[in-house]
Every structure is written in C-alpha cells, then in structure tokens.
N, C-alpha and C positions, 0 to 999 in steps of 0.2 A: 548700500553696497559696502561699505566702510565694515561693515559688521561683518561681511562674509571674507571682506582681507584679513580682519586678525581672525577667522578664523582659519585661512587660509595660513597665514602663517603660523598659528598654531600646531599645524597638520605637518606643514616642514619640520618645525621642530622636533616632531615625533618622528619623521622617515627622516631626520638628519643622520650620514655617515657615522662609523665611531669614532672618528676623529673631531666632528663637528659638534658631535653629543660631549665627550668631556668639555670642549668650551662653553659650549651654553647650556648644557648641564644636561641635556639627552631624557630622555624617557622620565629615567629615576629622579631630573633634576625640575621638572615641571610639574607644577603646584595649583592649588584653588581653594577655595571655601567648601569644605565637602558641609555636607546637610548630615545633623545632626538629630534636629527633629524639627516639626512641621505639623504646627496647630491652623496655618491657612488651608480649607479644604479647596479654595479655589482654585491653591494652586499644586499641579501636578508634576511636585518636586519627591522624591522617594528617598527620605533618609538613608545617609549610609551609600547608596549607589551612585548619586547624582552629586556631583562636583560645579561649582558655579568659576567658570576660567574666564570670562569676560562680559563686558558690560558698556553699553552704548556704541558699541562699535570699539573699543578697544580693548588688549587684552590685560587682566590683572596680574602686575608683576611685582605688586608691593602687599607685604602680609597687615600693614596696618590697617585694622577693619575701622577704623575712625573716616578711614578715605570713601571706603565703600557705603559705611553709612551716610557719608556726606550727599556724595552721589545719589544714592537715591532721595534723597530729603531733597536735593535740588530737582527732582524729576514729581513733585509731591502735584496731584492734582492732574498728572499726563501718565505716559505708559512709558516706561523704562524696560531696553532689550538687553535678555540677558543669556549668554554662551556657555550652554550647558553639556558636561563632558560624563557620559554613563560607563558606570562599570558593568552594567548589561551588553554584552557584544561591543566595547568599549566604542562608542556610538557618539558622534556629535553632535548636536539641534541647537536651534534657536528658539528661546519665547518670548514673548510680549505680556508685561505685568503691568497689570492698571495700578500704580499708586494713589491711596486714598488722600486727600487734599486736609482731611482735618487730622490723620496721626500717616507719621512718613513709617510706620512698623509694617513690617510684611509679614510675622508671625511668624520667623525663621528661627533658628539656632542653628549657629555656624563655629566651624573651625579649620584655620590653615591647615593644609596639611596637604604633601606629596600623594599623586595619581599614583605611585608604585603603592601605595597601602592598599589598592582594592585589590593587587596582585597577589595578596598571602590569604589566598583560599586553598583549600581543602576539600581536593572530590570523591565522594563516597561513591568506591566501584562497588565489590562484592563483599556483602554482608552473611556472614554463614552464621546458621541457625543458631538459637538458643543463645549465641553470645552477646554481651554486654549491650551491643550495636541495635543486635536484634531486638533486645528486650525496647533498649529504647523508644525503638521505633526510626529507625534511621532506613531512607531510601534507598537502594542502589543503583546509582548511574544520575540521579535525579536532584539528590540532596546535596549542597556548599556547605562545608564549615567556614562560615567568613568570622568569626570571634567568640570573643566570649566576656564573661561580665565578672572575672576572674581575676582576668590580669590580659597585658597586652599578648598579643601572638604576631607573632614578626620572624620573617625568614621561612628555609624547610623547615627547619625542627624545632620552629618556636611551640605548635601544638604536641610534640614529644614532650619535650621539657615542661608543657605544663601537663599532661596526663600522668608524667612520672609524680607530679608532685601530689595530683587527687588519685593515686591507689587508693582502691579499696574505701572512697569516701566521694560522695555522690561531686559530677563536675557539672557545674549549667555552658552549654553551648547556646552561638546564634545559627541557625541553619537555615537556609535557604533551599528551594524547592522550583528546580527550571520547569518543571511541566507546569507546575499550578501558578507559579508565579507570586509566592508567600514567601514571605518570611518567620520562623518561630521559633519559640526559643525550648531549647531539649536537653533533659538532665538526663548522664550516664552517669555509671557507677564505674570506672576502669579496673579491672582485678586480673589478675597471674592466676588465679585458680577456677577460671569457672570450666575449664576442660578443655579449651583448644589454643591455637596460637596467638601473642598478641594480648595485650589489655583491653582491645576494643571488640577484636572479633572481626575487623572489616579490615580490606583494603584502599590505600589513600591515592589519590594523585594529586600531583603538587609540579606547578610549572606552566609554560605557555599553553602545552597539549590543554591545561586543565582550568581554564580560564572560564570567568561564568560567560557562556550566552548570551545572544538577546534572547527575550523572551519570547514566545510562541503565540500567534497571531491569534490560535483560539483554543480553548481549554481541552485538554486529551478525555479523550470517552472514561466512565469513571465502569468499573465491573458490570458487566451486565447490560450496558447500552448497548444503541446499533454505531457499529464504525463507519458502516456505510451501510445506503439505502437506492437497491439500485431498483428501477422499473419492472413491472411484470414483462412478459416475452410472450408470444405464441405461441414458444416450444415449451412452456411449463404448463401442462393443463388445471393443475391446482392454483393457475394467476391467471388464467383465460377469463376473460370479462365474457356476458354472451353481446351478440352483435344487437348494436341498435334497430328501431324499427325501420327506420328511414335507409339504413343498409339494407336489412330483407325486403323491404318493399322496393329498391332498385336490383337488388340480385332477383328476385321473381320476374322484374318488366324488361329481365336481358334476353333478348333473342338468343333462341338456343339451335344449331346445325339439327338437319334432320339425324335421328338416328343416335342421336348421345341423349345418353340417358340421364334424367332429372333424380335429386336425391332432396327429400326432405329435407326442411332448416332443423337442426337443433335448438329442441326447448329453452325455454331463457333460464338461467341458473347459472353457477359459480363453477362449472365442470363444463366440459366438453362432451358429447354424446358421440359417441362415433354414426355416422350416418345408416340407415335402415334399408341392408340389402338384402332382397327376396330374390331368391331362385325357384324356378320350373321345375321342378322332378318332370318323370314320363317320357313321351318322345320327346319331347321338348329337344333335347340332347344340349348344346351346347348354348339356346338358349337364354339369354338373360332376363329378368323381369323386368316388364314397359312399366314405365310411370303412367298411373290413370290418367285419362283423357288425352293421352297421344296419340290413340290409334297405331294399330302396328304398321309397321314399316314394311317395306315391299321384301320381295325375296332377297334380293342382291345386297339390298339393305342390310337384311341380317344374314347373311353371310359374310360379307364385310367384316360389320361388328362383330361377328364370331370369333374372326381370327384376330381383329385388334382386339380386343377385350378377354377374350376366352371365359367369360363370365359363365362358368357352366353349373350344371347340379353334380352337388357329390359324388350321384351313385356310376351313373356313365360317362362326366366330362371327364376327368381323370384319365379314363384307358384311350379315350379320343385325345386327345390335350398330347400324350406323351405318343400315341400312333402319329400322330400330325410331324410332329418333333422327331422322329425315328426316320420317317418318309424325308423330309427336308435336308437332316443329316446324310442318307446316302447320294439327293442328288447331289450336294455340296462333294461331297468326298468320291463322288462317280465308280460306290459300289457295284458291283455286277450281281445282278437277279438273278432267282433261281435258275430261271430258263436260260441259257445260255446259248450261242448260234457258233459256239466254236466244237467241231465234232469229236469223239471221243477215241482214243486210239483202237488201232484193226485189232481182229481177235485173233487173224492168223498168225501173228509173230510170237516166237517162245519169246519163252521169259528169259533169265540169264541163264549163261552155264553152269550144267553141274558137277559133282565131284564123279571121282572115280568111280565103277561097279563094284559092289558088293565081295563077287568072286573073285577078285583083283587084275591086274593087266592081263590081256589078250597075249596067248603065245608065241604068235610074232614079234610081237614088241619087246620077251622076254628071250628069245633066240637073237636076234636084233642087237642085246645087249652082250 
C-alpha cells in the first residue's frame, strides 16, 4: 500500500492548483529518471517514454543516482517496485523487477530530467504531396516528432529554429508512429524551393490538444486486410450454407395440414435454389400442382386453396384472379348492377321549353304591345 500512497501523491501533485504548482513546482517542476536505453529484454521499460518517479513505495525527490543505485543493490537477490510514469497517454503503473543476487545492474541507462520534456512533441497533421514531408515519408495525423540527434528541441519553436538552420541540407529526426507503435528515425531535407508553402510541406501541432496517446490495444488493419468480418445471413444467397441432413430429415417427418402444398428441399450447394413450382394448364383453371403422393384433396379443399393461394396457370388464372378482385371490389363499395329495380322516367312528359316560332310572335301579343 505504501507504493500506491506516493503514488497517490504523485498524482496531487500534478492536479495541484496554480498556486500550489509554483510551491512545489507543479507539472513543469516534477522530475524522474527518464530511460535512456535498455539492453534488459526482460524488462518492459521503453526508452525515451518511460520515466522511473518512484521506487519501494516512495517517491524519488533527489536527482543523485548514487542513492538510487544504492537502493537497488540493497534489494540484490529480492524484487524491487518501481513507479513508472509514460509519456504514452501520460499513464501511471507499477512494476516488480527481480534483482539478480550476483550483479545489482538492471541493464539501464538513465537520466534526470523533468516530465515537461516528453511535452515538446510535434504532430504531423496534413502532409501535401511531392513536399519535403512527403518525400520523406512522414504520416499524417499518426507520426510525433519527439527529437532529433541534431541538437536539443525545447519549446514551440525549438523545431523551427532547428529546420531553419538544416535548409537545403539533409535533417535526421526521431518520429514516432501512434497506430503502429514504433519508433524511427527519418532524414528530411528542409527547402524554400521545392514549390509549395513552408520548408517541410506539412502542418504541425504543438501543445496539450497534441500530446502523444496511449497506445492502441491492437495493431490497425494494414492495406488490403479485412477490418471486419461479419457472419453469413440468410438474406445473402451467395453465403447461404445448404441445410444439413438431420434438418431435412426433420423438416420431411413435420406433419403437414391437409391441403398445403409440399415443395421440394433444395440441392445441397453454395446457392440457394428457388423451390420447384408446377402448374396445371387446361381446365385445371385455378388449380395448383399436388405434390406426389398426396392424393388430391376434396372439392371444398380446393376451392379454399384457390382463393388462399391463387396458385393458377398463366393462360386463364389471370382473367379469373382479377374477375374474383373486380367482383369483391364492388360488394365492398356497394356498386349497383346492371339490372337495376329503380324505374326509368314516363315517356309522356316533354322535355324543357322551347324558344320562340320561327315566324315570330302571335298577333295578339303584338297588338297587346
């Protein structure tokens, strides 16, 4: 428990107020053994990323490595814990390192040095073609510039000031790769003339927004793999499986209602067959074809199934199919039949009035006037 207090207080220390971070030195002011390199394969310390902040349950507040090496040479023959702080999604764990009993070396190389240094990375957004970036081989969105083997890089514009100073003359970078989770090392050449904006070609981000990640729990699909792999369905007939035997031979021994019609199984194959429907031409009319060995069904029987199914032939179910439907439609709508029982008006009544005679008004009428 002791181990998880300092690093419990560790973790304060980093969410300390601003006023509590200038006293005890805040973010920028807490420190470790960052890993340098690392010749033990057994142990799963990552140069450059991994920071050593505490050890047996306390935390390291003195940069003298005489102390730490003491420490561990007193832990020689047992396992010493040590509180490790990742510049991967700035992460904290604990490990347990078996110290060998005949040499107290862990196979490290170390150096003090403040947590704010994993902070001066460099994120390659967008790289446009043909430039410097491009040629290199630089990622977009994927690649860190965490250094270089140059000279230091510190602040925003410590990487300006040093690409102003390799124009036109090849620069080695360390770059780093969140998808893959590698680190390697990449030579650009910086130039003012190769035709677009910029010596590099590419845009940077620089600041919290741009902080490296943790890493990604499994490697991203590389060109051309499956991203996903989802099940065949029912509904895709080019993934229909055919059904096993022990299925057809319970789909055969199901009781079947009189009057419904059996349809062959489909062949066994990688496809789907549509099933094998035969119709009656002739009087037949409406008709459906019996599956062998059913014997046909009584009259009522198929007239029934006539009208459920309308399984007819071509030539005559059609004009019956849409008579049936024509007939049905006017009881619904309570058309009136040809014959009708309402009677048709008398013959004796004229029709409307009409206009004046030809020869014009009657002589009375015009004496009248």
């Amino acid at each position: 428990m002791s181990m998880f207090g300092a690093l419990n207080r560790f973790i304060s220390r980093l969410d300390a107020n601003p006023e509590e971070q200038k006293r005890q030195g805040g973010t920028h002011g807490v420190s470790g053994f960052q890993v340098l390199r690392n010749t033990n394969q057994e142990l799963a310390l990552e140069p450059w990323f991994d920071f050593i902040i505490g050890i047996n349950g306390r935390t390291i507040d003195n940069p003298d490595p005489h102390l730490f090496a003491t420490e561990v040479r007193n832990c020689a023959g047992t396992t010493v814990s040590m509180g490790l702080w990742s510049a991967k999604g700035q992460r904290i764990r604990e490990m347990y390192v078996q110290v060998p009993a005949d040499s107290s070396s862990l196979g490290l190389s170390l150096q003090w040095a403040p947590l704010a240094t994993s902070e001066d990375v460099w994120h390659i957004l967008d790289v446009i073609p043909n430039s410097p970036a491009d040629v290199a081989g630089l990622l977009p969105y994927g690649d860190y510039v965490i250094g270089s083997p140059e000279g230091l890089v510190r602040g925003e514009n410590g990487l300006g000031e040093l690409i102003e100073d390799f124009l036109e003359r090849p620069l080695r970078l360390l770059v780093y790769n969140h998808e893959y989770n590698v680190a390697r090392p990449v030579t650009i050449t910086p130039s003012r003339n190769w035709g677009g904006t910029g010596a590099l070609g590419c845009v940077l981000g620089f600041g919290a927004l741009h902080r490296i990640p943790a890493p990604l729990d499994e490697p991203p699909q590389g060109p051309g793999e499956t991203l996903f792999e989802t099940a065949p369905t029912a509904h895709d007939e080019k993934f229909a499986r055919p059904a096993s035997s022990s299925s057809a031979t319970h789909a055969a021994n199901r009781p079947q209602k009189p009057g419904t019609p059996s349809f062959a199984s489909p062949p066994s194959g990688d496809f789907l067959v549509p099933a094998n429907m035969q119709f009656k031409g002739g009087d037949g009319g409406g008709e459906g074809g019996v599956a062998p060995g059913r014997g046909t069904p009584p009259a009522h029987k198929q007239a029934r199934k006539h009208r459920a199914h309308h399984n007819v032939s071509p030539a005559k179910g059609l004009d019956e199919y849409f008579k049936e439907g024509e007939e049905k439609s006017k009881e619904q709508d309570f058309a009136p039949s040809g014959s009708s029982s309402v009677p048709p008006p008398p013959k004796g009544m004229g029709g409307p009035p009409k206009g004046p005679p030809k020869g014009g008004l009657p002589k009375s009428a015009e004496a009248g006037d």
